[in-house]
N, C-alpha and C positions, 0 to 999 in steps of 0.2 A: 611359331614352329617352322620351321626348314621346310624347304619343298627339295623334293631329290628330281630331278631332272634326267634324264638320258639322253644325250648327244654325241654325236661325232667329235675325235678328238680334232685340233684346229690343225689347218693346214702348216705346212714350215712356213711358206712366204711369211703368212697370218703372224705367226709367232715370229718370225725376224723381226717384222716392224714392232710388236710387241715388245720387243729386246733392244732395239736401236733405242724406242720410247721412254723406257724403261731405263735404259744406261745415261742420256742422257738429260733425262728427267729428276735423275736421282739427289742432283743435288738443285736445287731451284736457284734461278738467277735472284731472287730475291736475299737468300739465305747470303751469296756470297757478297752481297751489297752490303748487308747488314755488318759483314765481318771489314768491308772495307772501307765505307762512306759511314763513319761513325760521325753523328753528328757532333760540333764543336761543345755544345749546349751540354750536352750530354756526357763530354768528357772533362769539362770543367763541375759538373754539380757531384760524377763519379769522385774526381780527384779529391775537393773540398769536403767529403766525407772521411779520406784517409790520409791527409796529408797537412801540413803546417801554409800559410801563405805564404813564405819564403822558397818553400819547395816547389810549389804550382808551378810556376813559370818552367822552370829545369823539365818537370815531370812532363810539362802540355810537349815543348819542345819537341821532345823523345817521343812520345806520343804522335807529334805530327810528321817526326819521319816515318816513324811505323809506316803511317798512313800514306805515305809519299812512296816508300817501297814497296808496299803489298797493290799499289794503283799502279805502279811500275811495270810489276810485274805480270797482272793482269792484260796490261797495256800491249808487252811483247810478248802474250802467248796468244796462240790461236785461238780463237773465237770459241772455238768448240768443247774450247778448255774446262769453260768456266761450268761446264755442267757432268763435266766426268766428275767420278766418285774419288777420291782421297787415293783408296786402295788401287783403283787403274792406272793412276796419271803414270805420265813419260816425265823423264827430265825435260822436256819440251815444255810443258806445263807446272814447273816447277816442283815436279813429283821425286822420287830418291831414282837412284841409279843402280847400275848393278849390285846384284848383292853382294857384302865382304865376306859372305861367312862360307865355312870353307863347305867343299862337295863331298857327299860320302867318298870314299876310297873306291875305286874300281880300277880293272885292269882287262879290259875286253880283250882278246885274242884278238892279230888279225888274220886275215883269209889263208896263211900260209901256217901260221900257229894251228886252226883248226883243224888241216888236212893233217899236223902232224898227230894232235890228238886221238882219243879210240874212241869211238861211239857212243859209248854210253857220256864220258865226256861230254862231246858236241851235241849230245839230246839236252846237256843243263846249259845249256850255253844260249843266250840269245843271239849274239854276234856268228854261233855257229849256225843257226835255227834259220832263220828269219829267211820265209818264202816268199814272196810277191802274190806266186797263185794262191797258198796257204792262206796269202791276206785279203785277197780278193775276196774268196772262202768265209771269213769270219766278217771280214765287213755286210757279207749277203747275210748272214747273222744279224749282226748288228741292225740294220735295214729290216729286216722279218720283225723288229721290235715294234717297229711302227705302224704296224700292220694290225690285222689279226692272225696272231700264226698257229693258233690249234686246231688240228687238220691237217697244219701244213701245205694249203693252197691258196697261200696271199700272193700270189701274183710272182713276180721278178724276181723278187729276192729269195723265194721259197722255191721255185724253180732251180737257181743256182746250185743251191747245198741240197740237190738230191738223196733220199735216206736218212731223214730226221724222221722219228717216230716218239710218239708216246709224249708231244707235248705239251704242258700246263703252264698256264698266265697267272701268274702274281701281282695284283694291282692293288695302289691305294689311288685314288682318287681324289682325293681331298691334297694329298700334298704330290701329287701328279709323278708319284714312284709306279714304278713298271719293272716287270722283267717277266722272264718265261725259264721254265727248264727244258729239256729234250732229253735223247738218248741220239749219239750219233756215232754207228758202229760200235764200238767196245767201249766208247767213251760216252759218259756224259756232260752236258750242255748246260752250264748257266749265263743269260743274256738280260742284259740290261737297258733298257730304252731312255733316247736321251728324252733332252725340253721338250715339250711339245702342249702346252700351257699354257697362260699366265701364270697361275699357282705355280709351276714348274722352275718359271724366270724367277719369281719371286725367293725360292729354295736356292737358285743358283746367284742371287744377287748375297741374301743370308750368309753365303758362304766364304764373304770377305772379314767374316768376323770366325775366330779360331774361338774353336772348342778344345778339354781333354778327350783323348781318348784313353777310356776306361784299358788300366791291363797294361796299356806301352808306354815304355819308356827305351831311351838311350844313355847310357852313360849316365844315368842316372839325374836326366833330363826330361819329364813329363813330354810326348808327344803331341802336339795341337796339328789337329785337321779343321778344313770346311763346316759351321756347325750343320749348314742346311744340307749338305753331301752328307753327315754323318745321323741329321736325321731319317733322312730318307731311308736310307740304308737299314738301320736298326730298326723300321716301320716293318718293314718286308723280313727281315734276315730269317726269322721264325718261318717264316712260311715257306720260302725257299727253302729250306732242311727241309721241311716235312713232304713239301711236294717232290722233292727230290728221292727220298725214303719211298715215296706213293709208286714212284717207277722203279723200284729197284735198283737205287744208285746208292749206294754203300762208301762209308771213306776209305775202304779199298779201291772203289773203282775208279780208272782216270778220268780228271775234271779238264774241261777246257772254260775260260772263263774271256768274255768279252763283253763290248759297250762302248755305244759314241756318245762324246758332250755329256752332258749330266750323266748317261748310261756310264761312260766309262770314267766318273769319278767316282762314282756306287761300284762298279766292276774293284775298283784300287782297294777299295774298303771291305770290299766281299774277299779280296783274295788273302788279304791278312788276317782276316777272322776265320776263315772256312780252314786258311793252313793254321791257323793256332788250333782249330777243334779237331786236327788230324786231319782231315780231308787229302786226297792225294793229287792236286795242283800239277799238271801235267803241261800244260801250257795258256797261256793268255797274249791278247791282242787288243790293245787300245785306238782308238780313232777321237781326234779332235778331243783332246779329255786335255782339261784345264791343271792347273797344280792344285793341288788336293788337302797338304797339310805342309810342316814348316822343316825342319834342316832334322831334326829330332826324328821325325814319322819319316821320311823319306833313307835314312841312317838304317834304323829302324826295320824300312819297309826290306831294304837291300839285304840286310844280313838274315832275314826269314825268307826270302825267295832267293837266296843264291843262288838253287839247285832247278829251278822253276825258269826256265825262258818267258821274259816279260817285253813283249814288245808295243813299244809305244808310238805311234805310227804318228807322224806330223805333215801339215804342208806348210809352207812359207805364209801361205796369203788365208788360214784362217784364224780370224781374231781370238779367238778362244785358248786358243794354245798358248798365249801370251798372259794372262789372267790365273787369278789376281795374281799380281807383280811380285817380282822376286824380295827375297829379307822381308816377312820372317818364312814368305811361301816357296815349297821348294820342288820340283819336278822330279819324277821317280820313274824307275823300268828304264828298257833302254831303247832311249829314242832311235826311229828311224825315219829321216828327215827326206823328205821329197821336196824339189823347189815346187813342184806345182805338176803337172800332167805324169801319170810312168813311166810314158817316152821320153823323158828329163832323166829319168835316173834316182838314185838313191842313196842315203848315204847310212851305214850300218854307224851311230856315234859310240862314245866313249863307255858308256854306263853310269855316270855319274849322276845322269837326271839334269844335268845343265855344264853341256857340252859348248862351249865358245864359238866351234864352228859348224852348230847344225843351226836351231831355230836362234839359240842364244846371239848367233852372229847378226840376228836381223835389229838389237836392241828391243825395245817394245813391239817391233812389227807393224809400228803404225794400230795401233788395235781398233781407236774408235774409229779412224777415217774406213779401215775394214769393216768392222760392223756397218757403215754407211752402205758401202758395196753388198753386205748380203741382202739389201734392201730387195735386190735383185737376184732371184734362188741361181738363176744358171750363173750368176759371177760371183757365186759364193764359194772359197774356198773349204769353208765348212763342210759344205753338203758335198764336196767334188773329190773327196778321197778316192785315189787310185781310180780314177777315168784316164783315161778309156779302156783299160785293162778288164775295168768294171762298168756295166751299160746305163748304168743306174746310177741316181744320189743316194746319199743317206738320208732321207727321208719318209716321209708317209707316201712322196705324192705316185709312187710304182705297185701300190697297194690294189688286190682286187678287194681287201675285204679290208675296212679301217678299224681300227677296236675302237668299241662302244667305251665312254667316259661319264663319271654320275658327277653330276657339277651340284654340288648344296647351294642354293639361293636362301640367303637369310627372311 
């Protein structure tokens, strides 16, 4: 029988090295030995089961280049290669390269087009929208997830967004989904909490394997998402309505929707369900959120929030925003690319979801040597959205009060 435990959810350091272990563990040095030091023995008793004796020779030949180019290539990739996943790898690692398939259609406005626009206009507009303080604002959201935020007196981040009432926690614990509702002013609040886990990494590693999503399509293209992002999501979705229902939040009322890291790949999937159920989607703001589903779901996601400012907020230097790799994964909303501190600047991109010159210009980004560096929380880009602007990480660790987590021990 199961014992139910109650414990503190795990710190981020805890969970980076968790993730680092995790990514690099995934595939075992043993596994890719087996694929490349095939013994001789073994490939002469395989051949002489399907071939003639005349053929042998010809077939071992071929065979032994295989085996001459796949040691090659081992050879001249970096060390660290050998244990990323299929789905991460760089072309540094003999992994695919950009993707060929084309970007949904967009046409962002720039700053001179906006002003000439009317208002109501630049309210659907992300390239018109898009605040810094506004994001500051939602990322202390974001942060309040990792907390306890019913009350509203977790510490830093609950301080921030002064005037959140009436909030309720949504948890599964077993597959380490999270989120919370609120009411904030005339609007209502759905927030989603990222990793904070192992069961959490483990949903987030899952998600290199595409699911359908029930309902969408493109052009008459079946949409695939994340399936561990898509399970989380549908675990909670039920209960979010209802607790939303519980305060008084109606699909008349305006929604704002947000979420870091896993939080904001649950946020992408809440926002296309809650707008297919009528909901009135008034704005959204992502932080360090991974790509989520494939050229179809991303298609897709643009032509149902047209009217919705979707801002996807990035930095250069965190790994996650580069994951899982582009073709058949496809990045959605419209990024807004910071190289790194706010005193750098920003750059409002294209809309396309995979703009060439925001994050896409960096290639892979280096991801796993990044994952290395979140070893260490303050040199994690991850956790450092919009500092100094913001006094805080995204994390647990500004919490006066940490939410309680039920861990099953078999």
């Amino acid at each position: 029988m199961p014992i139910l435990i109650s414990s503190r959810v795990m710190s981020s350091p805890t969970v980076l090295r968790l993730a680092v272990a995790a990514l690099f563990g995934f595939h075992a040095r043993a596994e890719l030995q087996a694929e490349v030091d095939i013994p001789s023995s073994v490939v002469v008793a395989d051949l002489a089961n399907t071939t003639s004796p005349v053929e042998q020779p010809q077939q071992q030949q071929q065979q032994h280049q295989q085996k001459q180019e796949a040691q090659s290539l081992v050879a001249s990739s970096p060390f660290w290669c050998q244990f990323v996943p299929d789905a991460f790898k760089s072309t540094a690692c003999g992994g695919q390269g950009p993707s060929s398939t084309p970007p949904p259609s967009s046409a962002m406005p720039s700053p001179a087009q906006c002003q000439q626009m009317s208002a109501e206009q630049q309210a659907k507009s992300a390239a018109c929208t898009y605040s810094e303080k506004e994001a500051v604002q939602f990322a202390a959201l974001s942060a309040a997830a990792y907390c306890n935020p019913e009350g509203w007196t977790c510490g830093e981040a609950c301080s921030a967004v002064p005037g959140m009432t009436s909030v309720k926690r949504i948890d599964n614990d077993e597959l380490d989904a999270h989120a919370y509702v609120g009411r904030l002013g005339e609007a209502c609040v759905v927030v989603f909490r990222g990793t904070d886990s192992a069961s959490g990494w483990g949903q987030d590693l899952a998600s290199v394997m595409l699911t359908e999503l029930p309902g969408c399509s493109h052009q008459g293209k079946s949409c695939m998402v994340g399936s561990g992002f898509l399970q989380n999501y549908q675990e909670i979705a039920g209960d979010i309505r209802a607790q939303l229902s519980v305060i008084g939040c109606t699909k008349t009322t305006p929604l704002f929707v947000t979420g870091h890291s896993l939080g904001a790949a649950m946020a992408t999937l809440a926002m296309f369900d809650l707008n297919r159920l009528g909901y009135s989607l008034s704005k959204a703001y992502t932080f360090g959120q991974p790509r989520v589903g494939d050229s179809a779901f991303a298609s897709a996601f643009h032509e149902a929030m047209a009217s919705t400012p979707v801002h996807r907020v990035t930095r250069a230097d965190d790994p996650v925003v580069y994951m899982p790799g582009r073709d058949p994964f496809h990045h959605v909303g419209t990024e807004i690319y910071y190289r790194g501190e706010t005193t750098e600047g920003y750059r409002v991109c294209d809309g396309s979801g995979e703009d060439a010159t925001c994050q896409d210009s960096n290639g892979d980004g280096g991801a796993a040597a990044l994952l290395m560096q979140c070893v260490i929380p303050q040199q994690c880009g991850h956790l450092r959205y919009l500092q100094p602007a913001m006094a805080f990480p995204l994390d647990g660790e500004s919490c006066a009060r940490r939410m309680e987590s039920a861990i099953l021990i078999p």
